[in-house]
Backbone as JSON, one array per atom type, in Angstrom:
{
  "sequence": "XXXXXXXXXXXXXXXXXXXXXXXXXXXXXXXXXXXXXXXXXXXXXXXXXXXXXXXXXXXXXXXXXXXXXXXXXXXXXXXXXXXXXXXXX",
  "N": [[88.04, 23.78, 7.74], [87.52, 21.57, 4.83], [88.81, 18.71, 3.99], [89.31, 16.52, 1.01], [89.55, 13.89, -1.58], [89.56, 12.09, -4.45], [88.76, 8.46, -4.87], [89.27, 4.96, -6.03], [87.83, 1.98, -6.08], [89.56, -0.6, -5.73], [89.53, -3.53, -5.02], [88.06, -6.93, -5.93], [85.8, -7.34, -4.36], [84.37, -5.2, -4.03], [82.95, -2.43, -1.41], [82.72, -4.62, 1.21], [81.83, -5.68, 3.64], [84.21, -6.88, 5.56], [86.25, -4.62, 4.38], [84.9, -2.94, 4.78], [85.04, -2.71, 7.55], [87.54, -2.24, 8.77], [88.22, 0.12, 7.66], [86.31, 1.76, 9.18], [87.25, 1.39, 11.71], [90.26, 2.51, 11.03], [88.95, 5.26, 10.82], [88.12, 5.98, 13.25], [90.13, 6.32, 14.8], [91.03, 8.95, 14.53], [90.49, 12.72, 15.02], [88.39, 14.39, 13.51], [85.32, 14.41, 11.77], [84.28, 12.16, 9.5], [82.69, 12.02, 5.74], [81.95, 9.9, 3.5], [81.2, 9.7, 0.16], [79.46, 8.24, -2.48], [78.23, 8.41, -6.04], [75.39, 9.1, -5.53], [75.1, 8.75, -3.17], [75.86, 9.2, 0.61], [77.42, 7.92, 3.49], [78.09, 8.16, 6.38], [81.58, 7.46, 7.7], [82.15, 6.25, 10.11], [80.45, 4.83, 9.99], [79.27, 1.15, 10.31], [76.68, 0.35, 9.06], [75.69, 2.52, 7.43], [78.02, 2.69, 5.18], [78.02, 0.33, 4.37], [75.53, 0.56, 2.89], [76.54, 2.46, 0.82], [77.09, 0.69, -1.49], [79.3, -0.01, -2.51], [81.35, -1.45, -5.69], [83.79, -2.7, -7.15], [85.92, -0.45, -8.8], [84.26, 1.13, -8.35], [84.35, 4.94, -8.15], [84.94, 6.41, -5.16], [84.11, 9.29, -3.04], [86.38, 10.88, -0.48], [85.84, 12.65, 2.21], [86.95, 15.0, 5.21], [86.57, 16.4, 7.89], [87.78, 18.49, 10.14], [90.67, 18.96, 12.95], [92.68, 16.69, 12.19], [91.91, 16.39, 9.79], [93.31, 16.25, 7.1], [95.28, 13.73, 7.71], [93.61, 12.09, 8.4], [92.11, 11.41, 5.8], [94.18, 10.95, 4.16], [95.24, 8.6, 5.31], [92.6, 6.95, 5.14], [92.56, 6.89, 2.22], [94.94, 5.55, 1.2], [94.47, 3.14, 2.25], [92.18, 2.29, 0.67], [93.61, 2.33, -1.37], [95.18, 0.35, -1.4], [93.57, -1.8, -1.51], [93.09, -3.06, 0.86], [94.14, -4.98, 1.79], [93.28, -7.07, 0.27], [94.4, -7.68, -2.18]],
  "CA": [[88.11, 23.56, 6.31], [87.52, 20.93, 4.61], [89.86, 18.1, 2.87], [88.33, 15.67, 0.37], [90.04, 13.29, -2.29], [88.68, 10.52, -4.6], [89.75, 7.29, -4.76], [88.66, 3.97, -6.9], [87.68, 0.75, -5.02], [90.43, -1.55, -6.22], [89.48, -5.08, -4.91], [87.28, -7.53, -6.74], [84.56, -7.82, -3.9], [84.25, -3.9, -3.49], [83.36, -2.33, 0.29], [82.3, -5.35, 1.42], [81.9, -6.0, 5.54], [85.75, -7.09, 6.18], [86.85, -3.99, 3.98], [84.21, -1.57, 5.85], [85.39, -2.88, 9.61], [88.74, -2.09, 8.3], [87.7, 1.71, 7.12], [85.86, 2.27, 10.08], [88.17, 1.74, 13.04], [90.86, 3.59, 10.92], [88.52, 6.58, 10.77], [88.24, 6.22, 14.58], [91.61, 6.98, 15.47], [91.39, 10.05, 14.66], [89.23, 13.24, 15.87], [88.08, 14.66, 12.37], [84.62, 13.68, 10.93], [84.1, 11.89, 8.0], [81.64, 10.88, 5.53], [82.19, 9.35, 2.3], [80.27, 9.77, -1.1], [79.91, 7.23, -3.8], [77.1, 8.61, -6.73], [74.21, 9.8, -5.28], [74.45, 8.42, -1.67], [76.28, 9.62, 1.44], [77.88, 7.47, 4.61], [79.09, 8.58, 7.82], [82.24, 6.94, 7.38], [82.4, 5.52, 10.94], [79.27, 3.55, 10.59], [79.41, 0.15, 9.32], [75.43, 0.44, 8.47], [75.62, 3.47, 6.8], [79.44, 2.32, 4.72], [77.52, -0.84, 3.18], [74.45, 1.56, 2.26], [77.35, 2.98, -0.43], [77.18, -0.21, -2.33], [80.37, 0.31, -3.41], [81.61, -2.39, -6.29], [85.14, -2.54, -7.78], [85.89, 0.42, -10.09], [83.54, 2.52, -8.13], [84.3, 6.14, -7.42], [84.73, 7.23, -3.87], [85.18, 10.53, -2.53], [86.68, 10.84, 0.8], [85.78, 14.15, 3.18], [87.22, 15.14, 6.07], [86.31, 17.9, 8.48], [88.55, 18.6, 11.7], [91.64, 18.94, 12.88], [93.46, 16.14, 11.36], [91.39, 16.3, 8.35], [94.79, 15.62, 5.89], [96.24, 12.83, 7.94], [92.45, 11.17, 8.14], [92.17, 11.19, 4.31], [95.36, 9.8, 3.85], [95.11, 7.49, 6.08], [92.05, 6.21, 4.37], [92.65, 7.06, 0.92], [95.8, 4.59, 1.3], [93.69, 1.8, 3.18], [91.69, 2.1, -0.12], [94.16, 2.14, -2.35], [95.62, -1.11, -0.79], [92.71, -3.13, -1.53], [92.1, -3.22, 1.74], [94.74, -5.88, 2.07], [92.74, -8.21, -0.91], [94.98, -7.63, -3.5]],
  "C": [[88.08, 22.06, 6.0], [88.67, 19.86, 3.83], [89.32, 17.0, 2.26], [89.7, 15.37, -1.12], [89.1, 12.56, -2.34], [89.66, 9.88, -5.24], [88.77, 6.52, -5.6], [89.1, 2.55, -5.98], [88.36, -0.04, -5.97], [89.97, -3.32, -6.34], [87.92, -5.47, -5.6], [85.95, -7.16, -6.16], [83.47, -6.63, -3.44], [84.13, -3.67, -1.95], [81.96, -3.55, 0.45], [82.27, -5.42, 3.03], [83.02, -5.9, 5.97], [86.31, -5.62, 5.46], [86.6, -2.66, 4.87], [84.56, -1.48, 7.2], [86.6, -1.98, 9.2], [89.13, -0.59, 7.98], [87.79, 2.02, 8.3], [87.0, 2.19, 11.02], [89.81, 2.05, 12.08], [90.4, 5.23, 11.1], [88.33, 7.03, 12.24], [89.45, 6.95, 15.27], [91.98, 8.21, 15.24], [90.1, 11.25, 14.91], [88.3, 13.87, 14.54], [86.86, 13.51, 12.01], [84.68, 13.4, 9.65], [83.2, 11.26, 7.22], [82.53, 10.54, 4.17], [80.68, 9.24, 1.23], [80.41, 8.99, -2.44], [78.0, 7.6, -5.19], [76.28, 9.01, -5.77], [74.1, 9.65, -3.56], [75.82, 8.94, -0.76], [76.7, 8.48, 2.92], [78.76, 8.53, 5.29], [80.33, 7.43, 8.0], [83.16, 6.39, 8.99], [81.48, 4.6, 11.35], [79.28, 2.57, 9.81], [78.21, 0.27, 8.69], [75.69, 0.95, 7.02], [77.15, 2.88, 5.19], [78.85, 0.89, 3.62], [75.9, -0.68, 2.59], [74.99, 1.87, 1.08], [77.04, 2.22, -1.62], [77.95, -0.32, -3.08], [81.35, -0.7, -3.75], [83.0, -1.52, -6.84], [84.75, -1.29, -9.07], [84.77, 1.47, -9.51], [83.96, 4.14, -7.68], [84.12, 6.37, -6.33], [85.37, 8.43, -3.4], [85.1, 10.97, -0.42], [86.46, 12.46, 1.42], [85.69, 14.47, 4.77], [87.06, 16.33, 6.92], [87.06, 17.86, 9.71], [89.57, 19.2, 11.69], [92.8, 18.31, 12.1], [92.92, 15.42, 10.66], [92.13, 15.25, 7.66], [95.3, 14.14, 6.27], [94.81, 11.45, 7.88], [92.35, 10.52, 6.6], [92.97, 10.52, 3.82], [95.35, 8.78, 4.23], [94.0, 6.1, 5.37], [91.95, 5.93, 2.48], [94.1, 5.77, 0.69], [95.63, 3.42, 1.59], [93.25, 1.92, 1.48], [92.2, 1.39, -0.83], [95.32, 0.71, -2.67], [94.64, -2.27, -0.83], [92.53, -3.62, -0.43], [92.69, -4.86, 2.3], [94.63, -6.9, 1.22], [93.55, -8.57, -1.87], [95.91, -8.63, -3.68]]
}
């Protein structure tokens, strides 16, 4: 089953490189895939490529989706990284 929340990119510079490293090796640590969806486009939310494909600027909409085992604790995990600005704030 799936688990999916959305979140709003807080910091000024949106997912920018330092915010996306920062994503990604949280989404590592755990076994659950994930992509992420911002408007029309799709990332695999362990690839930096793919993560600054989103183009995702302050105030943008992201929705987080998790498939696995520890789906819930993935989501959180990043839905909280988000919501932290990602340390910027």
């Amino acid at each position: 089953m799936a688990v999916e929340r959305e979140v709003v990119i807080p910091n000024k510079e949106g997912l920018h490189f330092r915010p996306i490293m920062q994503f990604v090796d949280v989404a590592q640590r755990f076994q659950a895939g994930v992509t992420v969806h911002c408007e029309d486009r799709v990332a695999d939310g362990r690839s930096p490529m793919e993560m600054l494909m989103l183009v995702a600027t302050q105030g943008s909409k992201v929705r987080v989706v998790a498939e696995g085992e520890d789906a819930q604790q993935l989501v959180d995990a990043l839905v909280s990284l988000v919501e932290s600005g990602f340390g910027e704030l």
